[in-house]
Every structure is written in structure tokens, then in C-alpha cells.
C-alpha positions, 0 to 999 in steps of 0.5 A: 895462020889465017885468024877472024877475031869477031867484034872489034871494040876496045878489047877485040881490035888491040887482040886482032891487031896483036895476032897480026903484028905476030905475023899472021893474016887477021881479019876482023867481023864488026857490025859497024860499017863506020868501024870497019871502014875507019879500020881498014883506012888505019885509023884507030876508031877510039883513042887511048889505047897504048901504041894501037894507032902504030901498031894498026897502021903497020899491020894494014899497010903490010895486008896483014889485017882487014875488017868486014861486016861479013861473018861470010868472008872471015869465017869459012877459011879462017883455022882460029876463031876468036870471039869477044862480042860483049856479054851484059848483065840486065840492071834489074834482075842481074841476069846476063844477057847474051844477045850479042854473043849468041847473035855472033855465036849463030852467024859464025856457027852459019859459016864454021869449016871444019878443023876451026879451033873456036876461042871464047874470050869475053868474060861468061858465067861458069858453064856457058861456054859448055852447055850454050855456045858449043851446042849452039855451034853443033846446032848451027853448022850441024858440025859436032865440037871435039870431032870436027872443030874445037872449043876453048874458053881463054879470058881476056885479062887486060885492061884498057889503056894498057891491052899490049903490056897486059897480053905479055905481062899475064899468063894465058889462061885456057880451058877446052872441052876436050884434051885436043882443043887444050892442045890446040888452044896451046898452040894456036896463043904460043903462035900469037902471043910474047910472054915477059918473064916472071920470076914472080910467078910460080911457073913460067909466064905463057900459055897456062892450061886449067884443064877444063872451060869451067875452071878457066871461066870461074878463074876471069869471074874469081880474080875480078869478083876478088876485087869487088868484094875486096873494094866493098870490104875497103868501103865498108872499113870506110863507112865505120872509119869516118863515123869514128874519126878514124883516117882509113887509108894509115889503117890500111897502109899499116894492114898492108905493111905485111904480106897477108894483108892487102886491103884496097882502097875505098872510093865512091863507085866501081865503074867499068865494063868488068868489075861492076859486072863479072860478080853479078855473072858469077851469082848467075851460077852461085846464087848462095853467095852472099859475101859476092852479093853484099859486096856489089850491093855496098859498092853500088850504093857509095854515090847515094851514101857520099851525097847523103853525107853533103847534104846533112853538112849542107842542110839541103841541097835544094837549089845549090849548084853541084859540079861533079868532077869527072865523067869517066869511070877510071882516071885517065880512060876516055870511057862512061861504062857504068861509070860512077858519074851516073848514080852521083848525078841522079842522086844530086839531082834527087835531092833537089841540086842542079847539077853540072859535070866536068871532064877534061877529056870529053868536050861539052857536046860529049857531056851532053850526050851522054845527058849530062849539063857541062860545067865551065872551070871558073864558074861558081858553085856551091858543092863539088863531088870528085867522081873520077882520080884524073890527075888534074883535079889533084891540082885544084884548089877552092879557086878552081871552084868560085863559091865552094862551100863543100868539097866531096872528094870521093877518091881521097884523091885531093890535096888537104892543104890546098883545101884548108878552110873549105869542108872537105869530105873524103871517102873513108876519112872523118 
């Protein structure tokens, strides 16, 4: 099978490079030359991911993939489309914005054959893929779906750091718009993706049909916008526990003893490129759902509510030197999308603090692009605020930080014996 994957980033490349380690012929459309060429030299353009540089090295050396900046080149010839170009959510308004889809949507509707099976796996508010991109298609290639080619929405769900193990731990969830682009949809990820058994689930792992592009797409939105709104129910818990005097986390490990309960934890921000976004392109289409709205709401305002907490410790934070521990928005992944460091920072720097950041994975210039001031371990500080759970910062005691006078641990990620005797403010805890 001759498959094009558009946009090659950090979910679309591991997609690209999985078909191809299936043995089919891949060819990947970027916008960034510099992307494509890394690529086609088998080089990875981004560390972390799992077992990427391997696998891509492999695929490259057999022909079985290649990139391009044309849509020209990989589109006409290729029977399965798959687009994964990102979808945002405008800051303000919480709109979604569809530039970037509807600018590859357009291109590739430029070059469409008949006979392509066109799958959308970026997330998209419920309906999108119906009423904007299949009608844009028909526009573009004055082509009509469901005669002469076909449209399925089919989710990613994996995470980075881990897209492999996901592809075959998860069902593949699918939804056309007709029952000819259910059967191919079928067709075309039994021929690209393996499947773990689960005995866990309540049918076999595979290739899982909803029927329609509506359910598949409210199914991305639902299981990432539970998380949510499960997280800000954990925050809130949270807020209540440590005004009382309460430790959160025995609270919810006694909750979760049993199997209808399963609270997760609090922490100072949801970062990344889905949790933070996928309920806000939920309310693009529920707009009535208040529970979704209150819950991103809450999440979105931990930095302020965790550095207003040290600043009444403190008295003031005018002129004291802050650290935050952690650029990232996930222990362990090289990645700032939306990433709680940001609103801590600012709410920092809003109080009058000069603030630094630690990451021990990016380097100070790394720190500095992004606009941050890098903090060197050893160097004396008057507030920390533990942002992101790296393993690292689990080992630190006030001797990491000369000069400590208040710990904000916003993951309950340190240890209270390697701090006794310095403040300590954790997330949900007294």
C-alpha cells in the first residue's frame, strides 16, 4: 500500500514511520525543509520519542519512507491519506483554530485521486470533520466523498514518549461517513497496525468501528476532557483539604481502595498539547456544559492560587529570588506545550519576585528561548516552586537550594524528611 501521512511532528512521524515498519511504502508532507531533510537523512528531528531513531533509521535505509514539502509528490498516487496537522484553541475566546488543518486540508483536496481513503486523526470538535473538511475536499478536488473517495475520523491516542507502546496497547477507534469508508478505514489500520491482547477489555483490542465521525471524534474529546475535569475535581478536593488540615492524597488513595472511585491527583497545572486544549473544542459544540467549563477554569488558575499561598507564607515576594523547577509540562518530555511553567512564572514576576528557571533537560540557552532566565543548582534563592515531577527534583533537599526559605512543591513530588525544617507547601496538603 502506498500511504502519504501530512505533517511530520511528534505524533505524525512515529504514525508515518509505524506504517512503514508494516511494510508499506510511506511518504511524509512537512512544511519544514529542515524537517524533511533531517528525515530523509534518518535522523530523528526531535529526541525522546521511544525506539523512533531505530525504527526510522530502518525504514529509510530499506525505501520504505521518505519526506517532502510537496503535497504534489505524495498525494496523487497514494490510496490512504492521513492527516495529523494541529488543531489550536485561540487563548481568549477559546475558539478553535483550523488554520493549519485547513491549509493541508486545501493542498491535499489540490491533489486528491480517486479511490483515496482520507483519515483525520488530529483531535477536532464534534462535526468537523462532516460539515468543514469532507465538503472542503469535494470543493477542492471537485470530487464528491463517499463515491469517489472516502472520509473517516480515526483519533490518535498515545502519548509522547510512548506513541509505539500506545499504537498497540489501545483500540483504534474509527468512524466514516459512509458504511464503505467504515469498511476501509477497517482495512486500511488492520494492515498497519499490531494489537496487544487484552483480556481487560470487553472485546477484542483492534480496530474499533463507532459507526459514525461524530461518535469517534466526541469519543478523543470525552476520554481527554474526563481527565480534566477529574484533575480539577482533584484540585478542588485539594483547595478544600489544605484549608482544613487535611493530606489529600490518604483521602483519595482511601477513595480509590475501591472500584467506583478513581479520583486523580492534584497538581499545579495541565500542560500539554491535549489536556488543556481538547475540553475547550469540546465547548466549541457544548457550549452548556458548565461542569467542562468550571473544571478548565479551576486547572487554569493553580499557578496563581499555589504562589498567592507563598506569597501570604512570605509576606511579599518583592525582590526575592524565585526558582521554578521545571520548564516541561510532563516529567520526563522535552516539550513546553502549554506547560504550566509559563502562568507560574508570570504569576512570580507579577508579584514582584525575580524569577529563574531550572530544567535538567533543556540547556540555559534553551531556557532563554523560551524567555525564561536559567537558574544554576548551587546558587542562592529565597522561594522554590516545583512546576514539573522530573525524577531529579524528588532527590533535592534545601541543599540543592542555598538560602531556601519556602519550598512550593506543586506535584507532592518531594520528600518531607529530606525538607524538615524548611516550609513546605504541597498541593492539596496543610
Amino acid at each position: 500500500m502506498r500511504i502519504a501521512v501530512v505533517a511530520l511532528g511528534k505524533i505524525g512521524l512515529p504514525l508515518a514511520v509505524q506504517f512503514a515498519s508494516s511494510g508499506h511504502e510511506v511518504i511524509g508532507v512537512d512544511v519544514n525543509q529542515r524537517t524533511v531533510d533531517k528525515i530523509n537523512s534518518g535522523l530523528e528531528p526531535f529526541p525522546g520519542e521511544a525506539h523512533l531513531q531505530e525504527k526510522l533509521a530502518e525504514v529509510i535505509a530499506l525505501g520504505r519512507f521518505r519526506a517532502t514539502t510537496e503535497f504534489a509528490e505524495a498525494i496523487p498516487e497514494a490510496e490512504a491519506v492521513v492527516l495529523v496537522a494541529p488543531v489550536f484553541v485561540d487563548e481568549e475566546t477559546w475558539e478553535p483554530d483550523f488554520q493549519y488543518m485547513d491549509a493541508a486540508t486545501i493542498a491535499l483536496a489540490a491533489h486528491l485521486s480517486e479511490g483515496t481513503l482520507i483519515s483525520y486523526e488530529t483531535t477536532l470538535p464534534v462535526g468537523a470533520t462532516r460539515t468543514r473538511f469532507a465538503s472542503m475536499l469535494e470543493k477542492g478536488s471537485g470530487l464528491t466523498e463517499g463515491v469517489d473517495f472516502h472520509v473517516v475520523y480515526s483519533p490518535e491516542r498515545v502519548l509522547t514518549g510512548r506513541v509505539f507502546e500506545d499504537l498497540r496497547k489501545y483500540p483504534k477507534l474509527i468512524g466514516a461517513l459512509s458504511e464503505e469508508g467504515n469498511r476501509r478505514a477497517r482495512e486500511f489500520y488492520e494492515a498497519v497496525l499490531q494489537f496487544d491482547e487484552r483480556p481487560d477489555l470487553p472485546r477484542p483490542n483492534g480496530v474499533w468501528d463507532l459507526g459514525t465521525t461524530e461518535a469517534s471524534e466526541m469519543a478523543k474529546l470525552a476520554e481527554t476532557t474526563y481527565r480534566d475535569v477529574n484533575i480539577g475535581l482533584a484540585n478542588q478536593f485539594g483547595l478544600f483539604a489544605a484549608s482544613h488540615g487535611i493530606d489529600v492524597y490518604k483521602v483519595i488513595e482511601a477513595c480509590n481502595s475501591q472500584p467506583y472511585s478513581h479520583i486523580h491527583r492534584p497538581g499545579i497545572a495541565v500542560g500539554g498539547h491535549c489536556i488543556p486544549v481538547y475540553p475547550r473544542l469540546y465547548l466549541a459544540t457544548d457550549p452548556e456544559a458548565d461542569i467542562v467549563r468550571t473544571a478548565r477554569q479551576l486547572n487554569a488558575s493553580m499557578p496563581d492560587r499555589l504562589v498567592s499561598r507563598a506569597e501570604s507564607v512570605l509576606g511579599s515576594l518583592t525582590g526575592l529570588t524565585a526558582v521554578v523547577l521545571g520548564a516541561a509540562y510532563r516529567g520526563g518530555v522535552k516539550e513546553t506545550a502549554l506547560s504550566g511553567v509559563f502562568p507560574t512564572v508570570q504569576a512570580l514576576r507579577e508579584r514582584g519576585a525575580d524569577v529563574r528557571v531550572h530544567d535538567p533537560l533543556y540547556t540555559d540557552e534553551e531556557l532563554r528561548a523560551l524567555g525564561f532566565v536559567p537558574h544554576t543548582l548551587g546558587d542562592t534563592v529565597d522561594v522554590a516552586v516545583l512546576q514539573t515531577d522530573h525524577a531529579i527534583y524528588r532527590t533535592f533537599d534545601p541543599s540543592h537550594l542555598p538560602g531556601i526559605r519556602l519550598l512550593v512543591d506543586g506535584r507532592a513530588a518531594t520528600d518531607p524528611a529530606l525538607w524538615a525544617g524548611t516550609p513546605r507547601i504541597v498541593v492539596g496538603a496543610a
